[in-house]
C-alpha positions as CSV (number, residue, x, y, z in Angstrom):
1,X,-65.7,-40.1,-114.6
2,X,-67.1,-43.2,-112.7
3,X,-65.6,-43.7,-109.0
4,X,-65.3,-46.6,-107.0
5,X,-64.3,-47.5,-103.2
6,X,-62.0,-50.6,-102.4
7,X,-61.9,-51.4,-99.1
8,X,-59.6,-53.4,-97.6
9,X,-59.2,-55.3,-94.1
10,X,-59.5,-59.0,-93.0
11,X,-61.7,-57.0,-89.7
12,X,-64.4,-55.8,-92.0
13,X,-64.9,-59.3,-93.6
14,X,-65.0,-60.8,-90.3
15,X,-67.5,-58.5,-88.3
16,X,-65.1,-57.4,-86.2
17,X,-65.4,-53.6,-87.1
18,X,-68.4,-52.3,-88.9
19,X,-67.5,-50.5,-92.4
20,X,-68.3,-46.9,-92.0
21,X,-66.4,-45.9,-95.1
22,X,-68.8,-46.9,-98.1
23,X,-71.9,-44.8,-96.4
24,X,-69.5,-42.3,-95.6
25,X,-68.0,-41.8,-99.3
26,X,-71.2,-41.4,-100.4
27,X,-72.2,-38.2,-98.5
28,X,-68.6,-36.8,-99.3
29,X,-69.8,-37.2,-103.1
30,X,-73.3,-36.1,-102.9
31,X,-72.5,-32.8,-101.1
32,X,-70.3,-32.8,-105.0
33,X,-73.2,-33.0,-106.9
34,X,-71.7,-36.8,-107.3
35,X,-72.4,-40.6,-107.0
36,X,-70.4,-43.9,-106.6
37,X,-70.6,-46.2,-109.1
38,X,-68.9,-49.3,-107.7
39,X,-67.2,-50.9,-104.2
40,X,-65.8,-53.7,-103.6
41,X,-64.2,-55.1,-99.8
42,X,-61.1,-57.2,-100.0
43,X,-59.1,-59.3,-96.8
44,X,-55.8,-58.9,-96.0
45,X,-54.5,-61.6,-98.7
46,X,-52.1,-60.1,-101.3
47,X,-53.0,-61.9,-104.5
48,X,-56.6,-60.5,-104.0
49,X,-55.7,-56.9,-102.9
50,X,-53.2,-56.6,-106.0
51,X,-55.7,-57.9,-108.5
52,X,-58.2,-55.4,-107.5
53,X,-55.6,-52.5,-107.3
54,X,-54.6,-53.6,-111.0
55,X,-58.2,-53.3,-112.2
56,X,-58.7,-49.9,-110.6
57,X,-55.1,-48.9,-112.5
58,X,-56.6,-49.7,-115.6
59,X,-60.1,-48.2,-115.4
60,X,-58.9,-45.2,-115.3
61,X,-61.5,-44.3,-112.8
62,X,-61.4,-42.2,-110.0
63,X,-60.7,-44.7,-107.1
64,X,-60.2,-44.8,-102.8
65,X,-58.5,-47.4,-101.4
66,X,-58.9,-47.6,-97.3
67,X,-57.3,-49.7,-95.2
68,X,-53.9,-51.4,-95.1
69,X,-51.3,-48.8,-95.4
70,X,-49.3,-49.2,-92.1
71,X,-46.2,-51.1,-91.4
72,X,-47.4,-54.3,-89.5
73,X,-47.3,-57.4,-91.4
74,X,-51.1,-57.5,-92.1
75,X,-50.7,-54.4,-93.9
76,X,-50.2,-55.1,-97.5
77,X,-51.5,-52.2,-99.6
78,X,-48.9,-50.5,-100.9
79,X,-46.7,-53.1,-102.0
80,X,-49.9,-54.9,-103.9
81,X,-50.0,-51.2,-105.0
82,X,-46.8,-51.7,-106.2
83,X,-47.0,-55.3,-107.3
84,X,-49.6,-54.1,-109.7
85,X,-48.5,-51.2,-110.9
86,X,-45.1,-52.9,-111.7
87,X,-43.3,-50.4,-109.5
88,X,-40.6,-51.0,-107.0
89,X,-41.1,-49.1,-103.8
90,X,-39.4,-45.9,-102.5
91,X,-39.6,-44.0,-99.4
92,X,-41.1,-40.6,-100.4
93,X,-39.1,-37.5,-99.8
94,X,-41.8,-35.4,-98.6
95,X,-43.7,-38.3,-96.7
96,X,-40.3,-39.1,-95.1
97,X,-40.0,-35.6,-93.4
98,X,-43.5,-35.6,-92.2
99,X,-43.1,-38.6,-90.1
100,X,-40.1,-37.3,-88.7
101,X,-41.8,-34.2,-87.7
102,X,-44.4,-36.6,-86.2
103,X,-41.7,-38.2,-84.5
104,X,-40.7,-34.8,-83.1
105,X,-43.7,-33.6,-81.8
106,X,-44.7,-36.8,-79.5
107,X,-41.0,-36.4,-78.2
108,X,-41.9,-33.0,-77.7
109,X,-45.4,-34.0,-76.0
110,X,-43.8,-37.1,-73.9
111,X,-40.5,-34.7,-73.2
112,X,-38.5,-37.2,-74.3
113,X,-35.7,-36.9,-76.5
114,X,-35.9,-36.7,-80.2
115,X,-34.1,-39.8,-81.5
116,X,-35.1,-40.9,-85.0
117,X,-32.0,-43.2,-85.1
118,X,-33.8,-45.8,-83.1
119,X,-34.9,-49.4,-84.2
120,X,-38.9,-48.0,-84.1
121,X,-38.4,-44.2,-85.3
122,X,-36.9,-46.3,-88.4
123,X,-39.5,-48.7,-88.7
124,X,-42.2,-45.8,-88.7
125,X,-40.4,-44.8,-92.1
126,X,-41.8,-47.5,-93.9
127,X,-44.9,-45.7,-93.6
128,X,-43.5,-43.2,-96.2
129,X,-42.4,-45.8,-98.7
130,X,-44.8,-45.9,-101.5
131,X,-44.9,-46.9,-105.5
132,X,-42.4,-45.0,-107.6
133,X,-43.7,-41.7,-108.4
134,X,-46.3,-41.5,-106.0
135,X,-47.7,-38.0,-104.9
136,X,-48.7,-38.0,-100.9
137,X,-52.5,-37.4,-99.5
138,X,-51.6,-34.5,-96.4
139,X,-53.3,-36.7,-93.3
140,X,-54.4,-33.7,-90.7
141,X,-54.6,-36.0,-87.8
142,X,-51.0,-37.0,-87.2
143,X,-49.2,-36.2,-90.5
144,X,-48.3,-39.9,-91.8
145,X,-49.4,-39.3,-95.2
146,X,-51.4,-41.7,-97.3
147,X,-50.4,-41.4,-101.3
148,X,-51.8,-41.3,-105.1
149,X,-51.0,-42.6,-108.1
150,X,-52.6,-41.5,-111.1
151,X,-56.3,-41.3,-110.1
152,X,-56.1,-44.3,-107.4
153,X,-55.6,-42.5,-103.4
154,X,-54.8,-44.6,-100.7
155,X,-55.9,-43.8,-97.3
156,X,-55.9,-44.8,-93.7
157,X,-58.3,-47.7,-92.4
158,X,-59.5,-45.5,-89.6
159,X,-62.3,-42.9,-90.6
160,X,-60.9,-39.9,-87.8
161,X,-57.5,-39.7,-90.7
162,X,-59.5,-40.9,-93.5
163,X,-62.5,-39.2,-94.4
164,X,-60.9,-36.1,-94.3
165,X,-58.1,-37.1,-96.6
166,X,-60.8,-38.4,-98.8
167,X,-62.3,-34.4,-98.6
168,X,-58.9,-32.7,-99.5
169,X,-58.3,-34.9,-102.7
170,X,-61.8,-34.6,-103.9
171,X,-61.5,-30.5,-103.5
172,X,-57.8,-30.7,-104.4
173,X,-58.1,-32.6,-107.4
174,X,-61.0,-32.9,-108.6
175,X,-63.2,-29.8,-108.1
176,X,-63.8,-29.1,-111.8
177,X,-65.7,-32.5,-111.2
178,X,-68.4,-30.8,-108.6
179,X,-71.7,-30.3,-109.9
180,X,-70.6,-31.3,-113.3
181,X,-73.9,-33.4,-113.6
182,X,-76.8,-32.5,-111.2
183,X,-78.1,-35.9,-110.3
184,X,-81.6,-35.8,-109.2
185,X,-84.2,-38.6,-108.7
186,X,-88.1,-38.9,-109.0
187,X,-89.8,-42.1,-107.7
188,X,-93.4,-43.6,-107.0
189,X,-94.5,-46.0,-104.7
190,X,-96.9,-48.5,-107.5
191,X,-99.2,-50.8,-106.1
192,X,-101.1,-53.9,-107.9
193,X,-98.3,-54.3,-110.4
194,X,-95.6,-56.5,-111.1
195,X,-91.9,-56.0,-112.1
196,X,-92.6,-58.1,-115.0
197,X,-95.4,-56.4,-116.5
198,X,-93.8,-53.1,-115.8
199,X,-90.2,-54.2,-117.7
200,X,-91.2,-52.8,-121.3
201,X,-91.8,-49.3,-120.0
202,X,-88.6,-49.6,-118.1
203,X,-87.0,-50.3,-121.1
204,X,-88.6,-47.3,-123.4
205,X,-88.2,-44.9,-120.8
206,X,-84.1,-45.6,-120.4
207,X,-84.6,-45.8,-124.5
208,X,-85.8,-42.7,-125.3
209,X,-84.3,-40.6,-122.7
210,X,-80.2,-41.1,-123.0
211,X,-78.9,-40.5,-120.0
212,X,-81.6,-41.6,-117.4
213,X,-81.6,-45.0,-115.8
214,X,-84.7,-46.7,-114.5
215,X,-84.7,-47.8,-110.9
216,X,-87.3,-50.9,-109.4
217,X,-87.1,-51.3,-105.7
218,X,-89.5,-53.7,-104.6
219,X,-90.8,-54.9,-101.6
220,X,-93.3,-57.6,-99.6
221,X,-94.0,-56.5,-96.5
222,X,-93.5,-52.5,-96.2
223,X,-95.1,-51.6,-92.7
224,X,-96.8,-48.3,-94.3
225,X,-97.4,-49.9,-98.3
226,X,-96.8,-53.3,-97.9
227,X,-96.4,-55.3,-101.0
228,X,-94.8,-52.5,-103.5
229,X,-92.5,-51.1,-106.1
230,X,-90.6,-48.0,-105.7
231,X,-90.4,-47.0,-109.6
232,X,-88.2,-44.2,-110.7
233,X,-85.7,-42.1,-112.5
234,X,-82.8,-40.5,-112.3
235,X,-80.0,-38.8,-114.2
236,X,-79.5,-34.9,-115.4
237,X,-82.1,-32.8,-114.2
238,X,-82.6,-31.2,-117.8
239,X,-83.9,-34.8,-118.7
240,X,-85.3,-36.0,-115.4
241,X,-89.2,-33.8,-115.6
242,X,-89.5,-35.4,-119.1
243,X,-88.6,-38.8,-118.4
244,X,-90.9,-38.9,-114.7
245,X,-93.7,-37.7,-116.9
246,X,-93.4,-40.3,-119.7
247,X,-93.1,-43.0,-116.5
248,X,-96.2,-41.9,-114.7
249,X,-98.4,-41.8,-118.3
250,X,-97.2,-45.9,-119.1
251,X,-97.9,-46.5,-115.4
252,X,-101.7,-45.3,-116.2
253,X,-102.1,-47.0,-118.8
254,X,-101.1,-50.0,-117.1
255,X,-103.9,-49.3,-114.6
256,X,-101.2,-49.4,-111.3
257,X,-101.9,-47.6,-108.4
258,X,-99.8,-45.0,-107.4
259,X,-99.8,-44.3,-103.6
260,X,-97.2,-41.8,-103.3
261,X,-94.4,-39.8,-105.1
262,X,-90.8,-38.5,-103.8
263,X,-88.2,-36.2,-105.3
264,X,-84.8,-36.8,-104.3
């Protein structure tokens, strides 16, 4: 099952806030025994966001959507969500209560009276109101929820709510997906040798070992190897030994040097 990240804010396009989200998704899955296979970043423009959000409908991949899910008027996620899902929009149930038992508790905190009935306790609702037939993401940091549909989860912009609402549906969901495939990688740093020359092996290697894909890294001006190609494999480990070994005989008989050698 491939997975993908959408991320979605006009404050990440303009270098306002750095993204922490894409490196962060990437540990989450690797402590899984598993990898991302695409990301994309999107603005806060709703023709964009809903076109994106209707692709990762129809992949049928496993994809996190961050960012966008408040109630201000730059927040546009769930109804492009519901745009492209051809949904109308409902305030969840369960959502519903959790935001006023949020509402409660800072009352509680403030010792102010709890008064949902006011103009902003029923604005905050709309932070519940998600496509028909969503299921909710349980947010430990202050309860407003974010929310699924099929395999697509929406969460939070902000990584404190985020990353571990992006834990619980991995564990919660998808668990019989951990360690699935262990995903290993073996790579050489080559020297004297050029992608071009080296393309054919590439190309037998990923031919004759289903499953494996080639990697070529190179670089110009390394401060420890300068000019160099990091050549490897990687895919299921029952594959990986065979494959590494078949890449390091073509590599000799190409003549490259080989200055040093990393597992991953």
């Amino acid at each position: 099952m491939n997975i993908g990240l959408i991320i979605i804010g006009d404050e990440i396009l303009s270098g306002k806030r750095q993204d922490k989200h894409l490196p962060k998704l990437i540990e989450l899955l690797q402590a899984r025994g598993l990898s991302l296979a695409w990301a994309r970043y999107a603005g806060d423009e709703r023709e964009r966001i809903t076109a994106d959000l209707r692709h990762a409908f129809a992949s049928g991949d496993l994809v996190f959507s961050c960012g966008g899910i408040g109630a201000t008027p730059d927040d546009h996620t769930r109804q492009c969500a519901a745009a492209a899902l051809g949904r109308p929009l409902a305030l969840h149930p369960e959502a519903r209560d959790l935001i006023l038992e949020r509402m409660r508790d800072v009352a509680a905190e403030q010792g102010k009276p709890y008064e949902p009935d006011t103009p902003d306790n029923q604005h905050r609702l709309n932070m519940g109101v998600f496509p028909e037939g969503a299921a909710i993401i349980p947010n430990p940091y202050n309860k407003i929820a974010g929310f699924s549909v099929g395999h697509v989860h929406f969460v939070p912009g902000f990584p404190v709510m985020a990353w571990p609402m992006m834990e619980w549906v991995l564990d919660t969901h998808y668990r019989h997906l951990h360690q699935a495939l262990s995903v290993l990688e073996k790579s050489l740093i080559v020297q004297g040798a050029m992608e071009a020359t080296l393309t054919p092996l590439m190309e037998l290697i990923e031919r004759d070992f289903p499953g494996i894909k080639v990697f070529s890294l190179p670089s110009v001006d390394h401060p420890q190897w300068g000019r160099h190609i990091e050549l490897g494999v990687k895919g299921d480990a029952g594959q990986l030994d065979a494959a590494y070994a078949a890449l390091k005989t073509g590599l000799a008989q190409f003549g490259a040097v080989i200055s040093a050698e990393m597992v991953r």
